[in-house]
Backbone as CSV, one residue per row, in Angstrom:
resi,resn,N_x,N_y,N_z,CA_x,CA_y,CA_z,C_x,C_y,C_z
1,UNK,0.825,-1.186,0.000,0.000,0.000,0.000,0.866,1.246,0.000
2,UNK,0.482,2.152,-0.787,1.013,3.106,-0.900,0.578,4.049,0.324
3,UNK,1.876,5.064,0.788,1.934,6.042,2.149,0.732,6.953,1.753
4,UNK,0.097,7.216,2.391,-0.368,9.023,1.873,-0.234,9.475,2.696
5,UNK,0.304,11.360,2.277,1.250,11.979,2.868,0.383,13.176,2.697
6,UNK,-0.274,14.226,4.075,-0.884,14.886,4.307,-0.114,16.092,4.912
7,UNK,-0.461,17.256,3.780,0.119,18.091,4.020,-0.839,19.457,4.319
8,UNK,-0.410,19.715,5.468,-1.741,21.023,6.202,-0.982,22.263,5.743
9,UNK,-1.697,23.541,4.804,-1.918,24.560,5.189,-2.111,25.342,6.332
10,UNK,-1.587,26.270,6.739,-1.737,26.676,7.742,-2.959,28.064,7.562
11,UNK,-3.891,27.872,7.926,-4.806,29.038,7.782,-4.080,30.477,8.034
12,UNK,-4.511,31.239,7.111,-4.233,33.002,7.974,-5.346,33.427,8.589
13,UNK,-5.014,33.755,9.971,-5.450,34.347,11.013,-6.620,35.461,10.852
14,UNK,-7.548,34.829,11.208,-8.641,35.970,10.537,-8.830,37.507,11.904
15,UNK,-9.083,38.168,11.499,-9.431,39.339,12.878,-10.432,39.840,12.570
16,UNK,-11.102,39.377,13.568,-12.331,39.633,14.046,-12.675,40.272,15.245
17,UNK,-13.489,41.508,14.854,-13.812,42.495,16.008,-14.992,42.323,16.671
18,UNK,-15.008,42.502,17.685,-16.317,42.342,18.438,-17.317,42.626,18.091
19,UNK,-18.348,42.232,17.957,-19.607,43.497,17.847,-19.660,44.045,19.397
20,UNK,-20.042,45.370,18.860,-19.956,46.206,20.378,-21.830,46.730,19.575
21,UNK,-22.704,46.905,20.541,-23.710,47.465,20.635,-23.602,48.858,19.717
22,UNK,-22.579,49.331,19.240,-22.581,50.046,18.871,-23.075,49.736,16.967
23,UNK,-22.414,48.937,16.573,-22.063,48.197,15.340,-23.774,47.613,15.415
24,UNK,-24.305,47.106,16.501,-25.612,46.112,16.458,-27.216,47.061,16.245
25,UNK,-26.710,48.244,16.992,-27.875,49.775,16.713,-27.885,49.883,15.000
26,UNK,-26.648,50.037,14.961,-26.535,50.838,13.251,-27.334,50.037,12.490
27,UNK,-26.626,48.919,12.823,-26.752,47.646,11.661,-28.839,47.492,11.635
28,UNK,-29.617,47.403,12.850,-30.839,47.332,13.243,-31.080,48.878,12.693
29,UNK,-30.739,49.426,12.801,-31.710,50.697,12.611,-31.228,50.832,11.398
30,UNK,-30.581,50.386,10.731,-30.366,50.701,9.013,-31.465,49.799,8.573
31,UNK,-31.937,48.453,9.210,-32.867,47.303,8.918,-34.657,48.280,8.772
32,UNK,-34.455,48.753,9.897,-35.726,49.090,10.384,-36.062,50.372,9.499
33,UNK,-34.367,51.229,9.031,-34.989,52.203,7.793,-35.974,52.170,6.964
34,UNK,-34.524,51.107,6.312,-35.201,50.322,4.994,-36.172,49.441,5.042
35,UNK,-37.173,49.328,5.921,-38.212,49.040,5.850,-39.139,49.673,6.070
36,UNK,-39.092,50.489,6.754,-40.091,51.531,6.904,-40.370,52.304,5.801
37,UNK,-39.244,53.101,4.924,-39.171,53.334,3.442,-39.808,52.463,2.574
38,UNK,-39.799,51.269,2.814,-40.538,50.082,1.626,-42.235,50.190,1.649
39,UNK,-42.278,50.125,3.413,-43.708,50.324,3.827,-44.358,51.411,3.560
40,UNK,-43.694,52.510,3.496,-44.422,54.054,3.727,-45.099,54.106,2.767
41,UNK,-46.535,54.350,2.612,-47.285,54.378,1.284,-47.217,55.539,0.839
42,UNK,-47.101,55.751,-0.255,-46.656,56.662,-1.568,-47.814,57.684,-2.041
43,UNK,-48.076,58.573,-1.929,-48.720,59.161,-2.768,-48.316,59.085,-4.051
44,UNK,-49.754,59.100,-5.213,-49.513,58.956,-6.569,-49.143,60.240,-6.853
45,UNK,-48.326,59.822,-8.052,-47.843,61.210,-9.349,-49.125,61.137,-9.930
46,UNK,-49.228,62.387,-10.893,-50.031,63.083,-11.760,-49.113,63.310,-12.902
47,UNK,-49.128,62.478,-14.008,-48.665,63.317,-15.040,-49.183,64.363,-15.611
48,UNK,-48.268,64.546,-16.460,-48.241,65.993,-16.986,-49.684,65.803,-18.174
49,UNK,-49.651,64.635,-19.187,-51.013,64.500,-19.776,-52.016,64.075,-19.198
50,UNK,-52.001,63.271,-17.738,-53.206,63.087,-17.127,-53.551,64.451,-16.518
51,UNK,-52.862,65.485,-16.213,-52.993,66.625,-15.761,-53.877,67.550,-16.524
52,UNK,-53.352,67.644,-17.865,-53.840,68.143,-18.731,-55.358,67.622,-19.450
53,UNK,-55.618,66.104,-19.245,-56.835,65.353,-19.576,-57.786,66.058,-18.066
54,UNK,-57.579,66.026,-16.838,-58.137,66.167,-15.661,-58.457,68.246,-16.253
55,UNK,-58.375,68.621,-16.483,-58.427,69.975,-16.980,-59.083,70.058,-17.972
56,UNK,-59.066,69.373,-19.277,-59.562,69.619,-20.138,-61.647,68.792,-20.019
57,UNK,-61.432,68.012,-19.322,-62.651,67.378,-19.165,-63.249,67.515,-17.710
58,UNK,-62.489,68.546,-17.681,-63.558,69.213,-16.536,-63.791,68.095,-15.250
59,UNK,-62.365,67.096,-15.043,-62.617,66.174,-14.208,-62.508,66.872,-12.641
60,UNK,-63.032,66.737,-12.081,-62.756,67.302,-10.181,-62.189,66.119,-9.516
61,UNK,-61.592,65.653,-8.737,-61.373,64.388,-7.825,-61.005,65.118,-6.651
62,UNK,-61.555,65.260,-5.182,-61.516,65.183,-4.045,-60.220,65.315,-3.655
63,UNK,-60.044,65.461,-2.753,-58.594,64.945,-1.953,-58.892,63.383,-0.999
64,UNK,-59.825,63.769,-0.532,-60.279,62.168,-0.032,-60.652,61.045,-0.890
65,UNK,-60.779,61.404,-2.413,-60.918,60.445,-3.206,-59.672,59.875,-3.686
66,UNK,-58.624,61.137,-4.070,-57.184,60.678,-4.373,-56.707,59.914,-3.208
67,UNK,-57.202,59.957,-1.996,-56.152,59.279,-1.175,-57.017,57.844,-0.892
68,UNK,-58.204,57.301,-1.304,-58.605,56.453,-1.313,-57.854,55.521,-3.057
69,UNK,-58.200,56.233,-4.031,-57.130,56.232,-5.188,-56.094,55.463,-4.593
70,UNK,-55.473,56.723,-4.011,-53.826,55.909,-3.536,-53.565,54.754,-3.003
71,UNK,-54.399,54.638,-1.725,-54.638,53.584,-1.130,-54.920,51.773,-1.949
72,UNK,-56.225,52.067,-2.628,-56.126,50.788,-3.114,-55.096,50.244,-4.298
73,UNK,-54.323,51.941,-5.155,-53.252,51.558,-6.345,-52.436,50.885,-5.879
74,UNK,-52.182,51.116,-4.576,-50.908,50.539,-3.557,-50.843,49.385,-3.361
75,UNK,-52.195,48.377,-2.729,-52.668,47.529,-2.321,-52.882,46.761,-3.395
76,UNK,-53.487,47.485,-4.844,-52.925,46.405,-5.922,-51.671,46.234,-6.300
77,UNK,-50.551,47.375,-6.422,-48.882,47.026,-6.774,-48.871,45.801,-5.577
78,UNK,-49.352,46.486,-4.143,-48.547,44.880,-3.294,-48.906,43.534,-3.823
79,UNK,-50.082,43.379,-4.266,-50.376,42.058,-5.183,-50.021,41.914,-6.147
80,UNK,-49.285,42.879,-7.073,-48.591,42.338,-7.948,-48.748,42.815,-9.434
81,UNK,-49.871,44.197,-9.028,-50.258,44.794,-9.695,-49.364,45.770,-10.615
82,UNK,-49.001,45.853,-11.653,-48.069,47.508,-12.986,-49.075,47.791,-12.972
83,UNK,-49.853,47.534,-13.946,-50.781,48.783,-14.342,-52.277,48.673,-14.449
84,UNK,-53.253,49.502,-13.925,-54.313,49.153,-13.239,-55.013,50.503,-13.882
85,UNK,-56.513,49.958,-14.507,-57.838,50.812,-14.573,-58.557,51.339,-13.431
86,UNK,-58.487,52.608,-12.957,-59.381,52.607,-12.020,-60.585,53.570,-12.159
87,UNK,-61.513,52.830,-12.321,-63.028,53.266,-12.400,-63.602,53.935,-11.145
88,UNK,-63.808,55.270,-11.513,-64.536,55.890,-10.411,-66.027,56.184,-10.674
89,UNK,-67.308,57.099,-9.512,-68.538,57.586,-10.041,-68.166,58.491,-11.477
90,UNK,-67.099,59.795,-11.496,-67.153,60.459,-12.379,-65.727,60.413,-13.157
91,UNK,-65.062,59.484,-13.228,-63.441,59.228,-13.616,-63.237,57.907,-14.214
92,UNK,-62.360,57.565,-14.944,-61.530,56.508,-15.351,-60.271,57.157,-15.787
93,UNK,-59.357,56.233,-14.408,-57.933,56.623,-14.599,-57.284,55.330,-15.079
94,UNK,-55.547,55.348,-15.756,-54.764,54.383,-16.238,-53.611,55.180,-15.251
95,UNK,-53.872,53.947,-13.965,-52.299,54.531,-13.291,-51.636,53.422,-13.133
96,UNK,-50.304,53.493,-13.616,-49.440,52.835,-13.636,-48.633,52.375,-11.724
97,UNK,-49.412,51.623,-11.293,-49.005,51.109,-10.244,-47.338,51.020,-10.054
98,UNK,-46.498,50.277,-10.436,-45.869,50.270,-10.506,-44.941,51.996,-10.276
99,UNK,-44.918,52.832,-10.854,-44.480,54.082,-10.310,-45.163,54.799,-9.875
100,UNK,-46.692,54.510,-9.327,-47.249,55.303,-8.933,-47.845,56.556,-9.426
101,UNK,-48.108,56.729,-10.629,-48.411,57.489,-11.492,-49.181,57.665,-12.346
102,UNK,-50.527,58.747,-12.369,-51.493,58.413,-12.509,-51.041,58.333,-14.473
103,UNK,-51.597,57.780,-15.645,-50.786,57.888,-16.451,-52.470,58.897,-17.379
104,UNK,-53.728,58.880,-17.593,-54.132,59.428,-18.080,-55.559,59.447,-17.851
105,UNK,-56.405,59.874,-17.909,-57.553,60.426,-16.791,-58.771,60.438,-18.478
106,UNK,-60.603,59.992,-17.981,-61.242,60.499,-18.680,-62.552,60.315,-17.720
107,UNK,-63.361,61.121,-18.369,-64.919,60.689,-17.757,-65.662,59.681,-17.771
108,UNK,-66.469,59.499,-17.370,-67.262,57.777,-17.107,-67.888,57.619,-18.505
109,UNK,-69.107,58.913,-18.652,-69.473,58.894,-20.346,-67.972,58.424,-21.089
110,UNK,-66.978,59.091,-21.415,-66.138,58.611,-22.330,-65.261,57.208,-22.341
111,UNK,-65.611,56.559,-20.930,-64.827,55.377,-20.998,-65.636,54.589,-21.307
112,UNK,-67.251,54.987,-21.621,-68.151,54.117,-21.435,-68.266,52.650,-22.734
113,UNK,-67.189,52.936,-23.384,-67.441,52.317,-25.253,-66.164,51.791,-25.294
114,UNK,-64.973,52.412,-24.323,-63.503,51.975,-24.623,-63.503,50.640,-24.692
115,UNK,-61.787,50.669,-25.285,-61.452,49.328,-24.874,-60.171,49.402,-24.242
116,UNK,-59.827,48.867,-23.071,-58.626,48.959,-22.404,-57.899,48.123,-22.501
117,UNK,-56.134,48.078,-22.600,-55.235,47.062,-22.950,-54.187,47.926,-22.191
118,UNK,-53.518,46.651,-22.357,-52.152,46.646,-21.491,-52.521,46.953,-20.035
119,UNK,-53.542,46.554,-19.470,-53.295,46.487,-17.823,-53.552,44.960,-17.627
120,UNK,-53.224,45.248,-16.336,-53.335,44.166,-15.220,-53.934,44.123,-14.267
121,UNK,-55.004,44.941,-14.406,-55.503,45.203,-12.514,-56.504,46.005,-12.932
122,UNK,-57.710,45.762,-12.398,-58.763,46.911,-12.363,-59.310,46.889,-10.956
123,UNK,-59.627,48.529,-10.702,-60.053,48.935,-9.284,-61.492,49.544,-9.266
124,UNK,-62.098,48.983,-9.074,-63.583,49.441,-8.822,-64.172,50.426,-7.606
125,UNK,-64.303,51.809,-7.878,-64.527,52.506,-6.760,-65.802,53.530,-6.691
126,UNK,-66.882,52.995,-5.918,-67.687,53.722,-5.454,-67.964,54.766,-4.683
């Protein structure tokens, strides 16, 4: 039988510093940032042509309606929602979930015949 002949490396010495409470705050409260940032719900953008559609058709929307708006655009991106129809009493918006942005605005009469493409999500709001 042949010898076998085992030859050890000697590891280099690793240095390793303590965690001191100091290092364990940062590290947690950098955690707890960046999550709170992920969580914080977003108010939507207004583009510049949904801006201009919301003006030209004489659309009004609330402030308590935009933030109900916001609310469920949100709640569809968390499911998995880009881009979402949302049907109101006097509105139909195309906001792009995904950036949060409303992308173009019309009245209920005028959506009444459309045909909508490229979404993923429709929001029904009474």
């Amino acid at each position: 039988m042949d010898k076998i002949q085992l030859n050890r490396v000697p590891l280099q010495p690793t240095i390793r510093q303590p965690l001191t409470s100091k290092h364990v705050s940062t590290s947690r409260q950098s955690f707890l940032q960046h999550l709170q940032e992920a969580t914080v719900k977003t108010d939507l953008k207004v583009s510049k042509h949904a801006n201009q559609r919301l003006i030209e058709r004489d659309i009004h929307i609330s402030d308590a309606e935009w933030q109900l708006v916001s609310d469920k655009v949100m709640e569809a991106r968390s499911k998995g929602v880009n881009d979402s129809l949302v049907l109101m009493d006097q509105a139909a918006l195309i906001v792009s979930a995904k950036n949060a942005t409303v992308i173009t605005a019309m009245d209920r009469r005028e959506a009444k015949n459309q045909l909508f493409t490229n979404i993923d999500g429709t929001i029904v709001l009474n």
